[in-house]
N, C-alpha and C positions, 0 to 999 in steps of 0.2 A: 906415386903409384897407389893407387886404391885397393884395401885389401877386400876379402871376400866378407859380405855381412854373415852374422849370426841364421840369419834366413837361408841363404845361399849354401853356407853349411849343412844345415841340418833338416830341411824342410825335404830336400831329395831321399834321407832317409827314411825319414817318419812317411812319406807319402809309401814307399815301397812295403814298409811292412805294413802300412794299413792294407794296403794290395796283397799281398801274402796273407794276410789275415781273411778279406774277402774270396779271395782264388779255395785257398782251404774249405771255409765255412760252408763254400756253393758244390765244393766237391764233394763234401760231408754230407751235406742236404741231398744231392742227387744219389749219392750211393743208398741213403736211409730210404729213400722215396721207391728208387728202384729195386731195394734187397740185394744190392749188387755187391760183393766185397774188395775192398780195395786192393787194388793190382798195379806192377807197373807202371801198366802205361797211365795209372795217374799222375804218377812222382814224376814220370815224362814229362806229361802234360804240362803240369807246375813249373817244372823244371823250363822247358821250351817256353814258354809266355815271360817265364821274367826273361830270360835272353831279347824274347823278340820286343818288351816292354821295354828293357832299357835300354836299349840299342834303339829305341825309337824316342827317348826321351818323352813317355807320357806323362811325366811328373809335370811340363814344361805346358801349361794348359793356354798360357795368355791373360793379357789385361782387358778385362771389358769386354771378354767373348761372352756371347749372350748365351740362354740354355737352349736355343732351338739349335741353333751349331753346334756346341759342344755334342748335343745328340746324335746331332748328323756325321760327328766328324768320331765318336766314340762307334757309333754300329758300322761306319767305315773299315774301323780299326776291327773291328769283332770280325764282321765279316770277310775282311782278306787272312787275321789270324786262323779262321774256322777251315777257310779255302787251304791254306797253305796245308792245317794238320789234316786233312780229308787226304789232301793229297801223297802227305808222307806216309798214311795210313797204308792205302793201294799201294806203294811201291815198297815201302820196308816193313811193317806190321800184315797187314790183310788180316788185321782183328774184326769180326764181324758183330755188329751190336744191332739190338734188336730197337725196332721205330721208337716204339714209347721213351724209352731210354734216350734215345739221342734228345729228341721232341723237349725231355723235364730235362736233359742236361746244358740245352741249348737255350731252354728259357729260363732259369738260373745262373747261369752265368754271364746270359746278356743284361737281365735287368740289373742282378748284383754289382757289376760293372759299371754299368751306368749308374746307378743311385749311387755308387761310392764317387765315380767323378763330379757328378751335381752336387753332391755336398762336399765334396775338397775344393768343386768353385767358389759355393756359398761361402764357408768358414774362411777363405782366402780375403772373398770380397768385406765381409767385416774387419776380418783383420788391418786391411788398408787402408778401411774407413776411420779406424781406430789410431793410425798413426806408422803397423805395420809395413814389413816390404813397402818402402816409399822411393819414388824417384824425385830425384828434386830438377826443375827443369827449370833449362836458362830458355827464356820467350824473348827472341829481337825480331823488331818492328813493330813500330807505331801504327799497324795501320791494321783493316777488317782482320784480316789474319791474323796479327797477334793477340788480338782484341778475344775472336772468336774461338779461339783458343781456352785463352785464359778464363774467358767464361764458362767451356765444357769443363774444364778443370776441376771447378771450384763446383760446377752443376753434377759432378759425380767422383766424389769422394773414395769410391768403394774400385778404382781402376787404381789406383795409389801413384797417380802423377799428386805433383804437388807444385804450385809456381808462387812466389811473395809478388810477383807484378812482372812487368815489360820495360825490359833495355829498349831503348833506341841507342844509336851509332855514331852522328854527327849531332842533330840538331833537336834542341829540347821542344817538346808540345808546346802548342799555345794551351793557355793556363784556361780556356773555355771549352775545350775539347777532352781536358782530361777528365775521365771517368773511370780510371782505373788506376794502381798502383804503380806513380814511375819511376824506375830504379835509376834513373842517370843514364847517361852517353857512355858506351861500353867503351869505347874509342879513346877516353880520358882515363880509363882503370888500368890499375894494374892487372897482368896477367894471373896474376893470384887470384882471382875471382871465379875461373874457369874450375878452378879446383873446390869449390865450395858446389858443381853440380854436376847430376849423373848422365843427365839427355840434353841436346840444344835441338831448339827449333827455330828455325827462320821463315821468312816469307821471300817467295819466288821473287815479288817485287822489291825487293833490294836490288840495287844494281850489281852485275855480274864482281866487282872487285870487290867489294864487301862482302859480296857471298865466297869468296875465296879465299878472305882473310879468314873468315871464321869458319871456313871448313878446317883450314890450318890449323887454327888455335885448337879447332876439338880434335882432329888426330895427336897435335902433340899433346894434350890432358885427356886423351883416352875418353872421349866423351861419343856418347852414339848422334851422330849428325842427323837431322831428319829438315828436309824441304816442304815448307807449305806449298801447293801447286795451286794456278789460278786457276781450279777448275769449277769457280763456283754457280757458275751457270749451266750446270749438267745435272741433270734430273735424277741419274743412275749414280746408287752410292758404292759400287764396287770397282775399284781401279786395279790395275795391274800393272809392274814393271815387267817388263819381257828385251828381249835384244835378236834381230838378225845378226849373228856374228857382230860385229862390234858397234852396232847402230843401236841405242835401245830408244825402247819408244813404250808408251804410255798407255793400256787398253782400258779405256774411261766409262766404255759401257756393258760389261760383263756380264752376263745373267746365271744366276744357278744353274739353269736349264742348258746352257752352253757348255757345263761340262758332261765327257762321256759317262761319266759312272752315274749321273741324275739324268739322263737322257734314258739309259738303261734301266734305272728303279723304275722312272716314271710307265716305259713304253710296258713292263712288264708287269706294273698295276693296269695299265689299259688292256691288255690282254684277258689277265686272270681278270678280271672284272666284266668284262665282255662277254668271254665265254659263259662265265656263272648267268650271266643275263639272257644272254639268249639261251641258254639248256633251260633254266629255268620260268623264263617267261615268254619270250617270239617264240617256241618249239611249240607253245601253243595257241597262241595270240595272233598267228600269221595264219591257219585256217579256218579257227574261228572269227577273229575280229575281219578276215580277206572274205569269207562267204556272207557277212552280213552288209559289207560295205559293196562285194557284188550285188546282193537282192536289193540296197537301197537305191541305188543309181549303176548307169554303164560308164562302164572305164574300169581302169585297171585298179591294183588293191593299192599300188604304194604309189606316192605323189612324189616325184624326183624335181630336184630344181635347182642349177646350177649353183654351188655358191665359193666363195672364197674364201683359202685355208691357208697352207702355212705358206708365207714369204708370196703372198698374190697368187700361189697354185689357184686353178680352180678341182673343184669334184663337183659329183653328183651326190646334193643332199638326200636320207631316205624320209620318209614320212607315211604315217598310213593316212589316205587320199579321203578327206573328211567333205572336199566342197564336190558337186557336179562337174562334170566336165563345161568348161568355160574361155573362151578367148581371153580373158582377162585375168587369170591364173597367177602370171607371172610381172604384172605391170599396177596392177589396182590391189591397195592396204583391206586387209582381212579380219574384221574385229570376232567377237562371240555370237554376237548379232547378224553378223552376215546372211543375208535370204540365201548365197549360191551356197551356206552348209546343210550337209544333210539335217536329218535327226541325231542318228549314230555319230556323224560326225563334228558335231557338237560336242555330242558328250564326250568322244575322244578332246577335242579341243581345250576343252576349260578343264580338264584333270591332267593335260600333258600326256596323255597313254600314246596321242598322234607321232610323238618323238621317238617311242621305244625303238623303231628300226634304226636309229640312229648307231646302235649297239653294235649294227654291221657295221656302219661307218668307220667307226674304232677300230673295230677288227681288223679290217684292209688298211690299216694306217690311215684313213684321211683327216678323223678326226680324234682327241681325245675325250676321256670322261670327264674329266676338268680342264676348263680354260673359258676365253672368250666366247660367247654365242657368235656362230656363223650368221652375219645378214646376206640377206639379198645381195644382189652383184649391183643393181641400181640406187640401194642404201647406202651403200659405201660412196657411191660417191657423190651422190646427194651430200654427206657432211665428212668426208676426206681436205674437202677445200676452208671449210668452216669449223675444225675442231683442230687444234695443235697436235702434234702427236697422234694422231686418228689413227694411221698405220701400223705404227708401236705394236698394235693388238692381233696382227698378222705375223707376227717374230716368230711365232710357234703355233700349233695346229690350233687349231679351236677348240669345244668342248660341247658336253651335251647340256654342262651346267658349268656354272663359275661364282667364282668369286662374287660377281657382280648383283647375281640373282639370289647367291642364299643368304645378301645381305636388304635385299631388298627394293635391288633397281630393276625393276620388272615394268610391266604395263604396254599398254602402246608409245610410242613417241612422237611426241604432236611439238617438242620444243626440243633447240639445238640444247640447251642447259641441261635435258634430261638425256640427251648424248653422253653430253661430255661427262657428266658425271658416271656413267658406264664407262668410259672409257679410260676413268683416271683409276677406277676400281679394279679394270683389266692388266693394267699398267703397274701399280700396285701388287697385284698377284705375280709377275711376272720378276721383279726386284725380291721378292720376300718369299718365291718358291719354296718346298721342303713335301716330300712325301707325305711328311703329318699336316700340311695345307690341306692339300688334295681331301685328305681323310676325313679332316674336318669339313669341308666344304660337301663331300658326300653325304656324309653324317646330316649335316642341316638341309641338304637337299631333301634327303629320307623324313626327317623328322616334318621336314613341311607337306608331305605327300601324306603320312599317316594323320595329323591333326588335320587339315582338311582337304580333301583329294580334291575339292573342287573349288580350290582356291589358289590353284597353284600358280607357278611361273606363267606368266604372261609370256606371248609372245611378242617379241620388237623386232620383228619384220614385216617387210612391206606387203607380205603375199606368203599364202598358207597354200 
């Protein structure tokens, strides 16, 4: 029976009153900042978060959780603890506190929060790297999976797995294949061996009896079982185990954006971002930039064009209408140069101002402020048949900018190769989601519009 380590002991400790120490510090801070004197309902307060902290296990952070999660998964926590005390506020307090106050007590204790988690990650991950919290792992199978294992192993030190090489079961490597440390045929050891580790991993391709001998052997040595899965021809790195009542099964291609609470952040950056845009810029772009584009030419101010959103919907794209009216509008490629743009129209064109109505689009849910650029309905499938994955990029709405553009995949597209590289960058965005993406990707959008407004996002559709 294995007892509990020195870490396990004592690291749940020391994590809480570091937390106690920060809970205090941000309360202290917010009271000096607001002249506010301490009351009550702080000692509550204090008091109610370690309840709902340890009872959640936030000392328990994980191995080799990155900081873009950790963030994600810490404002999570902030945010349903803030909801909950809001709520007991209204029903058993009805303590009224003035905005400013909330505002500096809300932004002290989220960041303090978070900067105290980042760094009990970081001092963890050296720790482990050092020798620390280690798990020592028994790796069976000789084959891509035990292989590829034991190489992330040994490629990140600071998760604290640990492995000295790979059992095989029956039958020893050919002695030209070996490339890695082999510990012997597990099938010839004594059972004493199981007790020298803390995790077993195997690989799926073992045959089913094998795999059930050494499930056995690690339930009786208390060891945690884990199954490699042959999923290594799937593009998507987030798997799930789930079950209909007693059937489980496997969800292989998951996306951030598939869960309700990042559907939610996101649709309510698309909003508030929207509105800011249009109060501040179509409120008055739509009758000055609408009455010049009438004096240039006849037709109407905005140029609509069907195109395709989330999951093959279509909508009505907005645009403010830069070329003459034209039979050829929707069927013939659109460069800067085009004879059918106006004057104005032009200059809308090569600074991107032609998109701002897009802002409506967002509005009404069809599109969002980040994601894939919407092409044409006849672009799509021009190279749907000729790019792998090409659809992948219709999973979720589209965008008025993306990933793809504030890295530089812009221009017209005259070659499938400068598709597809748009489209592994869409793809990309979509696996590696996060509020703070979005943010970024806005940010560099903006920064390329101020250094040079006439140099901006190309457009990669077939008709303007």
């Amino acid at each position: 029976m294995k007892t509990r380590s020195r870490f396990q002991s004592y690291f749940p400790l020391l994590y809480y009153i570091g937390e106690f120490a920060v809970i205090f510090m941000s309360t202290e801070l917010m009271l000096f900042l607001t002249y506010t004197p301490w009351s009550i309902f702080n000692t509550i307060f204090i008091i109610f978060w370690f309840i709902f902290s340890i009872s959640s296990n936030s000392h328990v952070l994980g191995r080799g959780i990155k900081n873009g999660k950790l963030v994600l998964s810490t404002f999570k926590t902030l945010f349903f603890f803030s909801g909950s005390v809001a709520i007991l506020n209204m029903l058993f307090f009805n303590l009224q506190f003035q905005f400013i106050t909330i505002t500096i007590a809300i932004a002290i204790f989220y960041f303090l929060n978070l900067f105290y988690k980042l760094f009990v990650n970081f001092i963890l991950g050296r720790y482990r790297a050092y020798g620390g919290n280690i798990m020592k792992c028994m790796i069976i199978g000789m084959n891509s999976h035990g292989l590829d294992l034991y190489n992330e192993i040994l490629k990140y030190p600071e998760f604290g797995y640990r492995a000295s090489g790979i059992f095989g079961f029956k039958k020893h490597p050919s002695k030209k294949n070996i490339d890695f440390p082999y510990l012997g045929k597990l099938k010839d050891m004594s059972n004493d061996i199981y007790k020298d580790f803390d995790v077993m991993f195997f690989s799926e391709k073992l045959p089913f009896k094998i795999q059930s001998f050494l499930l056995a052997r690690a339930d009786e040595y208390n060891l945690k079982a884990n199954v490699i899965p042959e999923l290594v021809d799937h593009d998507v790195n987030n798997f799930f185990i789930k079950k209909i009542e007693s059937v489980p099964y496997i969800n292989i291609n998951k996306l951030p954006l598939d869960g309700l609470f990042n559907q939610v952040l996101k649709r309510s950056f698309d909003i508030v971002f929207s509105v800011l845009s249009i109060v501040l810029f179509l409120s008055w772009m739509i009758p000055i930039f609408g009455l010049i584009i009438k004096l240039s030419s006849k037709g109407p101010i905005f140029f609509t064009q069907k195109r395709e959103g989330y999951k093959g919907s279509y909508f009505n794209c907005l645009k403010f209408r830069t070329m003459v009216l034209n039979p050829d509008a929707d069927s013939v490629w659109a460069d800067d140069d085009d004879p059918r743009l106006t004057t104005f129209g032009k200059l809308l064109r090569i600074s991107s101002l032609d998109e701002m109505p897009q802002f409506i689009n967002v509005l009404l849910g069809d599109m969002s402020v980040v994601g894939p650029r919407p092409h044409a309905v006849q672009l799509n499938k021009e190279f749907e048949d000729k790019i792998l994955s090409y659809n992948k990029r219709h999973r979720f709405k589209p965008g008025i900018t993306g990933l793809a553009q504030s890295k530089g995949y812009n221009g017209l597209v005259t070659k499938t190769s400068q598709m597809r590289d748009r489209v592994k960058m869409d793809i990309f965005y979509f696996k590696n989601w996060s509020i703070f993406l979005d943010l970024k990707i806005t940010f560099l959008t903006a920064l390329i519009l101020l250094r040079n407004p006439f140099s901006i996002i190309r457009k990669s559709d077939k008709s303007r």
